[in-house]
Every structure is written in structure tokens, then in C-alpha cells.
N, C-alpha and C positions, 0 to 999 in steps of 0.2 A: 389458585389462579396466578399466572405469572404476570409480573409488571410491563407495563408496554415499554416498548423500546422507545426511547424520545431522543426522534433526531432533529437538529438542525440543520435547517434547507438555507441556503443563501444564493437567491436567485432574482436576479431585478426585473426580468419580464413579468409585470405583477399577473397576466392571465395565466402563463406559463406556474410562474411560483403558489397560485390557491388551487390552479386543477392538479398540482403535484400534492399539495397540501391536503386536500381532501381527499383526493386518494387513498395517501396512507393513513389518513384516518379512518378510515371506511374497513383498513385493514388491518385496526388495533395496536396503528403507531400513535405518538403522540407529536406533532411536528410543530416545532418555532420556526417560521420562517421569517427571514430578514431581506428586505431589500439594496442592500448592499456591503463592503464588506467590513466598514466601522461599528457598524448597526453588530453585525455579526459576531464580531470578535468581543463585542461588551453581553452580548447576551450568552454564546461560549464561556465567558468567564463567571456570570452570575448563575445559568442555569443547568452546567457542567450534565451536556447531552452524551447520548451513549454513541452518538455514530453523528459524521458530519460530512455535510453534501453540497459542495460549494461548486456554483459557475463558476468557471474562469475569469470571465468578460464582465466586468461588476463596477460602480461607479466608486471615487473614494478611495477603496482598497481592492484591487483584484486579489482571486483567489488564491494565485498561486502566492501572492505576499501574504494573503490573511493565512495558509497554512505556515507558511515560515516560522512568523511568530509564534503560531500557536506548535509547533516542533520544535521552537528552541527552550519548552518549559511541560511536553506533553508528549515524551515518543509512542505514546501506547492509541489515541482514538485512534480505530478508523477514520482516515477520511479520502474519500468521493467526489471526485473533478466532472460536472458536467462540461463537453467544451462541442464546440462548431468546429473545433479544430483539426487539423487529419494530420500535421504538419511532423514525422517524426521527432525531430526536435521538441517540439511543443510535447508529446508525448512523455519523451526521457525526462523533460524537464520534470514536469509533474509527479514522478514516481523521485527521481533524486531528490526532490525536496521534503518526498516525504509521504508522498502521496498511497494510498493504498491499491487503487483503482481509478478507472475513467469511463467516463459513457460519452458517448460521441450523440450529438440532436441529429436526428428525431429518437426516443429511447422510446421500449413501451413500460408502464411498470414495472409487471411481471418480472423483466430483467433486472430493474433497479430493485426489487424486493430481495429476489435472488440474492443478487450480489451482498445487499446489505443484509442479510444472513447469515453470508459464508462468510462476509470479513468477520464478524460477530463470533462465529463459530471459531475462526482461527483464532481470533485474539484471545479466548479463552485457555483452546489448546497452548498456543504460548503463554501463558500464566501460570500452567500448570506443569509446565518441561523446568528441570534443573540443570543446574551446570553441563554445557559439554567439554572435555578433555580430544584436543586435535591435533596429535602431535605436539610441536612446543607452544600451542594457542589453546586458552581457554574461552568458550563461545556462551557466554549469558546470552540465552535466548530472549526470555524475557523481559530483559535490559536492552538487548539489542547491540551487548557489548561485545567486542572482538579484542582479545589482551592477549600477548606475546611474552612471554615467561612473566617477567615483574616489570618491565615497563607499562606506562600510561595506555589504560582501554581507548581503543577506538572505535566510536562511536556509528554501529552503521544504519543506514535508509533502512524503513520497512521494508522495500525490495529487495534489498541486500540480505536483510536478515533471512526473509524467510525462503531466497534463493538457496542462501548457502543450507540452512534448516533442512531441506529436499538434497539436499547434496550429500550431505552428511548421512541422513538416513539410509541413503541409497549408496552408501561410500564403496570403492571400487566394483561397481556394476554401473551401468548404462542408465543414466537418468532421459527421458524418452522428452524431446524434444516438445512433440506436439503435446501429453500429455501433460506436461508443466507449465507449457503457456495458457492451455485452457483453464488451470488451476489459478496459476498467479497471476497472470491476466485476461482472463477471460475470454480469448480466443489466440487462433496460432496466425492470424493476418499477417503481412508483412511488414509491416509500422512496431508491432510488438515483439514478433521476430527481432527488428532490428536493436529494439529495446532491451530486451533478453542478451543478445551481443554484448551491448556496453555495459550492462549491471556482470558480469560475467569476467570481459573484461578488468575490471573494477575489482571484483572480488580476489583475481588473479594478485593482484598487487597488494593488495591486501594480506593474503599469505604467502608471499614469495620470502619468508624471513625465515623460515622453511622449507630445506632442498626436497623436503622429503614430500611435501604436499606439492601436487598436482590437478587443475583441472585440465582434463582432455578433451578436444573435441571429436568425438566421435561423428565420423563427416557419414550425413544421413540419416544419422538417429537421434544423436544426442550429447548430452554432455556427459564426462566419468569424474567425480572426486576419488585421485590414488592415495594412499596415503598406509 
């Protein structure tokens, strides 16, 4: 019999945070929930959960600062932004800091199980991938490290990693637009569209230290890593 996954909820609407709570218990998670986000990052540290699902909007410490910290000593949980938010901005922020995904209120479970599966599933796969060789760039999947001959790794976002990760798999073919944002983030909307953009952009700079790597936009379908 497998062990339950034990997540940390960090959600201060207390009605909101026990019907989420019970929930997934009813679905052989094991759930700590914290009412805010000091509360949360002391109990993150003592009872090292397998996945983390923080509101935004939190008293003390908002989410997007409780993951910060918790990414300057943790690149590997998932973690899961509930927000009210719709704000592009607000979006990008969340995945640049580290974020894995986001549900927008009202969610129904169903989704949030989902999702907290797949990230579950990926981070495995990433666990289990070695070294990649990309022209003059070595890409620790698993580390989430991006290094250029013998200079100093840089360090990239969960987004970033596992954008370029699809990139590379798919290298010099058509990485399909719609396809990738329903995978990395969970639908092809235009907020995640635009977010897709900047991580993209982003990655561009990243290997530009190399003439020879290319991403293209393939206008209509998608994106190409040449290489």
C-alpha cells in the first residue's frame, strides 16, 4: 500500500481551508493546514510535506514571499499558488519565483487533485533524467542547473527548467504551442499564453552564449529549439 502524499495547505479563509482539508482527506491525502504564512513555513520546515499549496493573499507572510524562502534552500517541492488573481503580472510573478502551478478561486477539487499528481509525477521524472549535453551548455535537469562550458551554473525557475526540458526533447521540430501550455500550465488562456512568452523569452538569454542555439517562433504553432 502506498504512503499518502502529505500536503501542506496554507489558506486563511478557515471555511475555505477545512472543506479543502477534508477533502483531500476523504482522498487518502494527508493535509496540514496553516492559517497563515509564518504558521506555514515553521511547519514546512518541521514536517517536510511532499507538495505545497499556498494562497497568495495570507496574513504575516504572503505566499509568494513564503515560497521565496522556501526556493532559496528547496528547488525541487512542488508548489501550488491558489490566487483571486487574473492579473498577468500576478501570474508571471508566481511561476518566476518558483512556483509550479496556480488555480485561480473558485477551483473544484477534482482539478486541484489533478494537478497535484502531475506535478508529483513530473518531479519524479525529473529525478530520474541525467545530465543533458546542449551544444556548449550542460543542463542538470534535476538540479535545475544551466552551465556554459566551465563557468558558474545558473540556476533556473521550475518554469524554466522544465520549458527548456520539452524544448530539448523536441529539439529542432515544432514544440506545439497549445500542447505545452496545457501541460506546464494547465490551459492555453491568454494570461498563460503571455506567460509562456516571457519564460521563453527568458530562456533566450540564457543561451544566447551560443550562436549556434536557437529558439524560433514558429508563428501559429509553436515554438523550435535549433541547435
Amino acid at each position: 500500500m502506498s504512503a499518502k502524499v502529505k500536503l501542506l495547505l496554507a489558506e486563511d479563509e478557515a471555511a475555505l481551508g477545512q472543506i479543502i482539508k477534508e477533502s483531500l482527506e476523504t482522498r487518502d491525502f494527508e493535509v496540514l493546514l496553516c492559517d497563515n504564512g509564518e504558521k506555514a513555513f515553521e511547519t514546512y520546515k518541521s514536517q517536510q510535506p511532499d507538495v505545497l499549496v499556498l494562497d497568495v493573499m495570507m496574513p504575516k507572510k504572503d505566499g509568494f514571499t513564503l515560497a521565496k524562502e522556501i526556493r532559496s534552500t528547496d528547488q525541487n517541492i512542488p508548489i501550488i499558488f491558489l490566487t483571486a488573481k487574473s492579473q498577468t503580472a500576478d501570474v508571471v510573478e508566481g511561476f518566476s519565483i518558483g512556483g509550479n502551478d496556480y488555480l485561480k478561486k473558485p477551483f473544484s477539487m477534482e482539478e486541484l487533485i489533478v494537478r497535484v499528481h502531475n506535478l508529483l509525477h513530473r518531479q519524479k521524472t525529473q529525478q530520474n533524467t541525467t545530465l543533458i549535453i546542449l551544444g556548449d551548455y550542460s543542463f542538470n535537469f534535476p538540479k535545475q542547473l544551466l552551465t556554459y562550458k566551465n563557468e558558474t551554473a545558473i540556476q533556473l525557475t521550475h518554469r524554466e527548467a522544465h520549458l527548456l526540458f520539452h524544448l530539448i526533447q523536441n529539439k529542432n521540430q515544432v514544440l506545439d504551442r497549445t500542447l505545452i501550455l496545457n501541460k506546464l500550465w494547465g490551459n492555453d488562456d491568454f494570461f498563460n499564453a503571455r506567460s509562456m512568452d516571457v519564460f521563453i523569452s527568458k530562456l533566450r538569454k540564457k543561451l544566447q552564449k551560443d550562436s549556434n542555439l536557437q529558439i524560433l517562433n514558429v508563428r501559429g504553432y509553436g515554438y523550435k529549439l535549433v541547435c
